[in-house]
N, C-alpha and C positions, 0 to 999 in steps of 0.2 A: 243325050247329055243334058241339054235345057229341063229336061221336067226332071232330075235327080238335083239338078243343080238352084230349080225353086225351091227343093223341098232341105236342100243340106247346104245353104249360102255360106254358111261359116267355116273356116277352115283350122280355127283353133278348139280345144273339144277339152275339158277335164271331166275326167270319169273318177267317178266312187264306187267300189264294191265291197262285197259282204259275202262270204262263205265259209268251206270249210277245205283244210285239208291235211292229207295223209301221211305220216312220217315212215319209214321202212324200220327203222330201228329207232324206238322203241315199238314200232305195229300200233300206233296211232291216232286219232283224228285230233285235231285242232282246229282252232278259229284262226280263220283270214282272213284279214282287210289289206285292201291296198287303193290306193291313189295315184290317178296318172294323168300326162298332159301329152297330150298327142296334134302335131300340126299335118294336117290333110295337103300333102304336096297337090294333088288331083285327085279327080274320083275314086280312085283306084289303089291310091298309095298313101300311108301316112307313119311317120316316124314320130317317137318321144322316149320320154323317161318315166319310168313307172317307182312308187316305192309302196313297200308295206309293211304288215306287222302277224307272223305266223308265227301262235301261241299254242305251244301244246304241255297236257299235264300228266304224270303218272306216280302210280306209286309202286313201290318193292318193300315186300316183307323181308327187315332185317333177321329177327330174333324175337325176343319174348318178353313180357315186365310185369312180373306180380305184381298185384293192385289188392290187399285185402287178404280174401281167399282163392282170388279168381286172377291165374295168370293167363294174360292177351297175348294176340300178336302185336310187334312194334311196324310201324311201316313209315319208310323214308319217301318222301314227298319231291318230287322233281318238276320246275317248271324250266320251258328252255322256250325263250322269249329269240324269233329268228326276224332278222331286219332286212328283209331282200330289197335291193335296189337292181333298176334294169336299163338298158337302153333297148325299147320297142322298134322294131318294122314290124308293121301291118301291110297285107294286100287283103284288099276287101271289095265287094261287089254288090254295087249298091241295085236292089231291085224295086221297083215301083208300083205299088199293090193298091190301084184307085188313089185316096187321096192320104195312101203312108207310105215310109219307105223301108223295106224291108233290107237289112245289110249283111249278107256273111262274108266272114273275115277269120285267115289265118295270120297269128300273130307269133312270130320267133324272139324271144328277148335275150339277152346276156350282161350279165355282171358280176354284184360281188355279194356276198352275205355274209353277216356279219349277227353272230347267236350270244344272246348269254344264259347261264344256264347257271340258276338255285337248287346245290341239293341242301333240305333241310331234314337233319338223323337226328331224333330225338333220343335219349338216354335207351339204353337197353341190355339187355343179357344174350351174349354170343353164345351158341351152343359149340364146344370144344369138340366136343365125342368124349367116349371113356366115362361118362357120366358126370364132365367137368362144363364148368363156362365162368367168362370171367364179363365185368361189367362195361361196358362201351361207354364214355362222356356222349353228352349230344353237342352237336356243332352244325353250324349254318354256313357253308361254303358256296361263293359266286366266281363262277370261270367266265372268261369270253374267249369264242371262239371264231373262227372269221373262213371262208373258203369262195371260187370261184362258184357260179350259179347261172342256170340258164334254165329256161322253158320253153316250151311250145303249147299253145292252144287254140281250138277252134269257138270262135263265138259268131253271136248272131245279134243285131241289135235290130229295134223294134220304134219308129219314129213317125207320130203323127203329123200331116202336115202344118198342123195349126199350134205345133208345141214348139219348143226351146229345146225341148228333150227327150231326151231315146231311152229307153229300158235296155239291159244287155244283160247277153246269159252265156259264162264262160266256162270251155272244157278242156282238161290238158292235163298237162305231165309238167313237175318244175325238181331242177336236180340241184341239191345242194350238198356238200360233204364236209360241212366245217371242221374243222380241228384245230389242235395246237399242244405243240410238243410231243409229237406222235399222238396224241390220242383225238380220234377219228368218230362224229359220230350222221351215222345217215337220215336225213333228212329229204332225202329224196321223195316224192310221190305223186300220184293225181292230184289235180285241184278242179274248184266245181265252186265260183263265184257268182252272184246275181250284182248288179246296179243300175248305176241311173249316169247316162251320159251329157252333161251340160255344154251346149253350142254359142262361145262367147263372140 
């Protein structure tokens, strides 16, 4: 206990990350950042609140639009901006490698998330069939969506004993299903974070 406990005196901890992660529907990757404050009950145990911000982009070919001589495809641009907030348990085990401290840690979270989602459909020509189509306005529509969310991940953090600070490397699974007024969309998938753990 004493030599984990030179090397990790602090018991209040704010961590930064940076990665990426994966949506189920639309089949995905996105940018991850999240921010969290975690109090180290004892070695062993530490609970907080996590928040952050999962960006993912796509596009779909509506239809068609002569330019000239030369008719393109049209494609509708979707960004769906996801705001996960959590309340963390960690159990983690701090190991002592010479003069760093090595920690792995499973961490289970639950709360809420909260998406909003831009589709922007530019002007275009619907194909009918039968050799017909008729013209589409374009328009810029913003929904929000909101659903219950939880994850699970295993990480590992990395803390020399002459620093402030630990490097951490996260892996997991985070499940979201936001929706609103029946329509459902999945957000679910792995996640795979790097940061930097601050010891206040």
């Amino acid at each position: 206990y004493a030599q984990s406990e030179v090397i990790n005196r602090s018991k209040s901890e704010f961590t930064g990350k940076l990665g990426t992660g994966y949506a189920d529907k639309p089949g995905k990757l996105g940018l991850d950042v999240s921010v969290s404050y975690l109090y180290a009950f004892d070695r062993l145990f530490a609970a907080g609140l996590e928040g952050g911000l999962f960006w993912i982009e796509w596009e779909r070919t509506l239809g068609t639009k002569e330019v000239g001589q030369t008719v393109g495809d049209v494609k509708a641009e979707t960004n769906a901006y996801n705001f996960p907030v959590f309340f963390d348990a960690q159990i983690r085990y701090p190991i002592r490698l010479g003069n760093a401290l090595l920690e792995p840690a499973v961490t289970v979270g639950l709360g809420w998330d909260f998406m909003i989602m831009n589709n922007a459909i530019p002007e275009y020509e619907k194909n009918l069939g039968n050799g017909t189509s008729e013209t589409r306005e374009s328009k810029d529509q913003t929904d929000f969506y909101h659903s219950f969310a939880w994850q699970a991940y295993l990480s590992c953090a990395f803390k020399p004993e002459i620093s402030k600070i630990a490097f951490v490397l996260d892996l997991g699974y985070r499940g979201m299903l936001p929706e609103d007024d029946g329509l459902e969309f999945n957000m679910s998938g792995f996640i795979a974070k790097f940061g930097v753990r601050f010891y206040l």
